[in-house]
KETI-588910 format. One line per 4 residues: number of its first residue (from 0); their letters; for each residue x, y, z of C-alpha. Coordinates in Angstrom, 3 decimals. Layout:
<atoms>
NUM) a) X Y Z  ...
</atoms>
This chain:
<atoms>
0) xxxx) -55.555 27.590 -107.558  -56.575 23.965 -106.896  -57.349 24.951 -103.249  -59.726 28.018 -104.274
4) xxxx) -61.586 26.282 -107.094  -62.268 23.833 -104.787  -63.804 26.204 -102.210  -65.277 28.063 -105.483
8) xxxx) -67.003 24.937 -105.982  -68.380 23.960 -102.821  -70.431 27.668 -102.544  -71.617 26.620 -106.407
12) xxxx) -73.405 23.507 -105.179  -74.437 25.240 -102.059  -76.863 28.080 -103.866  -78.015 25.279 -105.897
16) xxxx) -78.930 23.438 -102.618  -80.809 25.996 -101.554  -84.138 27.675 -102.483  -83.256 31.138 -102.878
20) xxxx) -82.272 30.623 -106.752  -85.759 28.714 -107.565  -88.126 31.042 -105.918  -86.602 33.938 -107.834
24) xxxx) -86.176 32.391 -110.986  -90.117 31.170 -110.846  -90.922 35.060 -109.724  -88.821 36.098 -113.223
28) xxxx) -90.380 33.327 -114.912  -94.240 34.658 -114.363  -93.135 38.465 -115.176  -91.343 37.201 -117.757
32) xxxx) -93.810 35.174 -119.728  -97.037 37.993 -119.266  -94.646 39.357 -121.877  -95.781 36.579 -124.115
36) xxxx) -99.267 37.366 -123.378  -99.673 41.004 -125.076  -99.803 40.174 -129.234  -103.612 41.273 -129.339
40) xxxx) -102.154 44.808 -128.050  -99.612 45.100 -130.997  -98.145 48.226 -129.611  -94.162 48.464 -129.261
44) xxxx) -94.275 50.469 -126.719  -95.784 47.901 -123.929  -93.547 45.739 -124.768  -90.666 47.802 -124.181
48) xxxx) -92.489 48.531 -120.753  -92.919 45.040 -120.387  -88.874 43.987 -121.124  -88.221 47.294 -118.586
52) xxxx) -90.014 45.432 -115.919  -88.494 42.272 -116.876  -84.883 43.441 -116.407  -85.582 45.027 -113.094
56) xxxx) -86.505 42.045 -111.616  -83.429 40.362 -113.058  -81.443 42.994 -111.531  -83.211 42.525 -108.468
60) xxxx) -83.222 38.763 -107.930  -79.469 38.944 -109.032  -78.573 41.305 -106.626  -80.541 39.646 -103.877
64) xxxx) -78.654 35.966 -104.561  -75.678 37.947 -104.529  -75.867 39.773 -101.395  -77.580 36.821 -99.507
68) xxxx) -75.388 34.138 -101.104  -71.581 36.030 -99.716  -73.201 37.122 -96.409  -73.714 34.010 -95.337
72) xxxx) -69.851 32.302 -96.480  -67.582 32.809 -93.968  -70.101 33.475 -91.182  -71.776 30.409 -91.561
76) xxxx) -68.121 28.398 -91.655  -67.711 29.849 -88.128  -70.715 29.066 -86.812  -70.361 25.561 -87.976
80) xxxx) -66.887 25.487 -86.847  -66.112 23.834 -90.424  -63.488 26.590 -90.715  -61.328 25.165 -88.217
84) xxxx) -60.843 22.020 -90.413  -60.518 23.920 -93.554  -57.894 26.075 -92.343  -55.909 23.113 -90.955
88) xxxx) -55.641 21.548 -94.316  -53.199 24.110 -94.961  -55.707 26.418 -96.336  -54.741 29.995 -95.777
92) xxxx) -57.046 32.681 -95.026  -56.461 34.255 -98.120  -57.638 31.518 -99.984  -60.310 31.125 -98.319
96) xxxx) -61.512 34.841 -98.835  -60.226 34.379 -102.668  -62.347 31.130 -103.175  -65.491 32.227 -101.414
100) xxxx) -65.035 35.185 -104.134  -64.894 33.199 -107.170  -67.235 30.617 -105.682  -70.568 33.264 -105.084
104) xxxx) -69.148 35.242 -108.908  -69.778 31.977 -110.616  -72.450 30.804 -108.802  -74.547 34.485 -109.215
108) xxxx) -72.971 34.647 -113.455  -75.019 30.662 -113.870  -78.039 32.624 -112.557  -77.645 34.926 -114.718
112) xxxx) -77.486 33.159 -117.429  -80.307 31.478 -116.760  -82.272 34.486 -116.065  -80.875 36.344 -119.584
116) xxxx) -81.573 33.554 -121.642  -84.784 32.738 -120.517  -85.580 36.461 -120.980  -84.196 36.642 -124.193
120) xxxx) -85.695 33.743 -125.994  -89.441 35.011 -124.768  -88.743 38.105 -125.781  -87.115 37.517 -129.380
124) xxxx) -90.287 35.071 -130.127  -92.399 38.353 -129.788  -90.331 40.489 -131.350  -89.026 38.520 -133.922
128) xxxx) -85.250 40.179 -132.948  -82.675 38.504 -131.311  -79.588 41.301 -130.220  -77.244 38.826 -129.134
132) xxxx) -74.536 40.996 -128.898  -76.502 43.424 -126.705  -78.065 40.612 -123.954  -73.931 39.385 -124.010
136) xxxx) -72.758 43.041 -123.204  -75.955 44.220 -120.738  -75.300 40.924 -118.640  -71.233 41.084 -118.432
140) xxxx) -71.474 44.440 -117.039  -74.085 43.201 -114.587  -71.943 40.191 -113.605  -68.738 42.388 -113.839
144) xxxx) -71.051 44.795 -111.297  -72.107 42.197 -109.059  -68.680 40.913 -108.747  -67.907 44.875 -106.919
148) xxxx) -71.090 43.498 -104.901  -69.736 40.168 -103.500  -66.364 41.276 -102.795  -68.062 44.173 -100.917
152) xxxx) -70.136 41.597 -99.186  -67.270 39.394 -98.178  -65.430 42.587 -96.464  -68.397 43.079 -94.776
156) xxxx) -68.863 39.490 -93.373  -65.882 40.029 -91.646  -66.646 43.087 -90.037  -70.016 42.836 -88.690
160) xxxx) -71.395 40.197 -86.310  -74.286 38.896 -88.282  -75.004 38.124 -91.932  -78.023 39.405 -91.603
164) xxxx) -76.726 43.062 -90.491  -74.089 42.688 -93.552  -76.828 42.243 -95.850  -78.712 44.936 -94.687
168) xxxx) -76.133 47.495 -94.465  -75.079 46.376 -97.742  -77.840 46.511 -99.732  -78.730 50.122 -98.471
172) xxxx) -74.657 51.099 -99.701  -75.720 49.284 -102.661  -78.917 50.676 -103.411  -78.086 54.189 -102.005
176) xxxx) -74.611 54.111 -104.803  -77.171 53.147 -107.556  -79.824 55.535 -106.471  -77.571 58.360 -105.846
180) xxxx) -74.122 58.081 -106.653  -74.471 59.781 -109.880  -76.182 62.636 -108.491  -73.282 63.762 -105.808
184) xxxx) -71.542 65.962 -108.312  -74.171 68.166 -108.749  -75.577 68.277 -105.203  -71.844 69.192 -104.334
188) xxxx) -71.480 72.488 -106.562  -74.783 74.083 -104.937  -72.678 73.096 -101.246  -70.294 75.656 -99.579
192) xxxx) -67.085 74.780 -98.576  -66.050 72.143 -97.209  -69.025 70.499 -97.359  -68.631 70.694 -101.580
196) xxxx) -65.320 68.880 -101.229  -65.949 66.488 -99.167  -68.813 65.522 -101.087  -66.872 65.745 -104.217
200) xxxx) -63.726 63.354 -103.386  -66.597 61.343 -102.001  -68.451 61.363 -105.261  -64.932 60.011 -106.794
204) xxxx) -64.039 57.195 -104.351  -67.067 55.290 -104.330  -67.844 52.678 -106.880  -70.331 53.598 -109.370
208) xxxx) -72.230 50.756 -109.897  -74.956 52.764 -111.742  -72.507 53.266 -115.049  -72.795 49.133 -115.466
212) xxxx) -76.527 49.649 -116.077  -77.128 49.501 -119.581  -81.044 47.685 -119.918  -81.880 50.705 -121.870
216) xxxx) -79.375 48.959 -124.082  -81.869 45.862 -123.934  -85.093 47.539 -123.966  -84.551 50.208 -126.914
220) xxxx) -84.079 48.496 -130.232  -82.780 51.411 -131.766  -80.128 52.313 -129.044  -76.722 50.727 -130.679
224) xxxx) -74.486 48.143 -128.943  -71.768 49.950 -125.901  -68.073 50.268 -127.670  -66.072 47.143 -126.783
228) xxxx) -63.271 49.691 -125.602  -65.448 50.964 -122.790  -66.883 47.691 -122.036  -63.184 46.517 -121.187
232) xxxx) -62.766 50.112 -119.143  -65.757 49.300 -116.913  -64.241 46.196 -116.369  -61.171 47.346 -115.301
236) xxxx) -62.425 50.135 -113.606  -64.752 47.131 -111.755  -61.239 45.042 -110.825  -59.692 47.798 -109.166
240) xxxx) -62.237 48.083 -106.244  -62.869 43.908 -106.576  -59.321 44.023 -105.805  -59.381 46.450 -102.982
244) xxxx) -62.390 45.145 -101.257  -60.762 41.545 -101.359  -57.595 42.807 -99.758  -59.377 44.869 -97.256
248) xxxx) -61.196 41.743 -96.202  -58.018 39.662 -96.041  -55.921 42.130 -93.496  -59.339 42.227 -91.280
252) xxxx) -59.717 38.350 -91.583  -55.938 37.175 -90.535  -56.553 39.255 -87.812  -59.778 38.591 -86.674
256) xxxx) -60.690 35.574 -83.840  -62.917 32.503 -85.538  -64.324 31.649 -82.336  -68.282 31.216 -82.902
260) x) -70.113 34.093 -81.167
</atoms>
């Protein structure tokens, strides 16, 4: 555990090196504070239009970081050649996999934070309401979410050639699963056979990212906080494919040649 926080911890100071984080948080920032800029309106509803708008581009920039921030791990240690090193340390592959993990998970949750408290505190001083509990819940199910991201992201880096084809073939599986996804049962019972069960048992092996969007949750004053017990089922249900994705990545990694392309 030593050897993967300290790989976690090296990714953590890398996003912060970086721009990516800043330029995002500044385009959240100036959505963010127009919401501050609509008293003389005094009408509930544009401000729940307002906090909508808001929490996409949270889930945006989040999602963005995320994607951009585990395409680039283990590619870029190739290309560098710093993985040769790192691996002769002893530092097995499937540490390296496991820390890259925890390293972008952490690095993307700080953002979040940042992002959810920055949003919350504007949007409480307008509405004079501060649902703590339901900013706490909307953002662990996006972090617990992007974690199914990252890990999906890290199989992919060691698939593909480029980090820039893994992020755009992930972000299309992404957005196509959050788009879509919850759709594919009822597209499948107006389908004949086979084409209904194949779209079925591909309807349940999939992730469903979309049930970890609650900013309804965030935007609706009147919608009540998400039962703890299915909070902790989403979460679960999220570790499974973390878990999956991980190993996946591991067996194609201990096989696969470091030598830079």
């Amino acid at each position: 555990m030593n050897t993967v926080s300290a790989l976690a911890g090296v990714v953590i100071k890398e996003l912060y090196r970086r721009k990516d984080f800043y330029v995002l948080f500044v385009l959240t920032a100036v959505l963010t504070l127009s919401m501050g800029m609509i008293n003389f309106f005094n009408d509930p509803k544009i401000v729940e239009d307002l906090k909508e708008i808001c929490l996409l581009l949270i889930w945006i920039s989040a999602l963005v970081i995320a994607l951009t921030t585990a395409a680039r791990q283990i590619p870029a240690e190739r290309e560098n050649r710093t993985v040769f090193p790192l691996l002769a340390k002893p530092v097995t592959r499937g540490q390296v996999i496991l820390g890259k993990f925890l390293g972008c998970w952490l690095a993307v949750g700080v953002a979040l934070v940042v992002f959810y408290v920055f949003f919350g505190v504007l949007s409480g001083s307008r509405e004079h309401a501060w649902p703590v509990l339901k900013y706490v819940q909307a953002f662990w199910l996006q972090w617990v979410m992007l974690a199914v991201v990252i890990a999906l992201v890290l199989f992919g880096s060691v698939v593909f050639t480029s980090a820039a084809e893994n992020v755009t073939i992930c972000f299309f599986v992404v957005l196509g699963i959050l788009l879509l996804a919850g759709h594919l049962n009822t597209v499948a019972l107006q389908q004949p056979e086979p084409a209904r069960t194949l779209l079925y048992s591909f309807y349940f092996v999939i992730p469903h990212l979309e049930w970890f969007d609650v900013r309804d949750l965030v935007i609706y004053n009147t919608w009540a906080p998400v039962p703890w017990v299915d909070c902790l089922l989403a979460t679960l249900y999220a570790a499974v494919y973390v878990t999956l994705f991980l190993f996946a990545g591991w067996l194609v990694f201990r096989r696969k040649s470091l030598t830079a392309s």
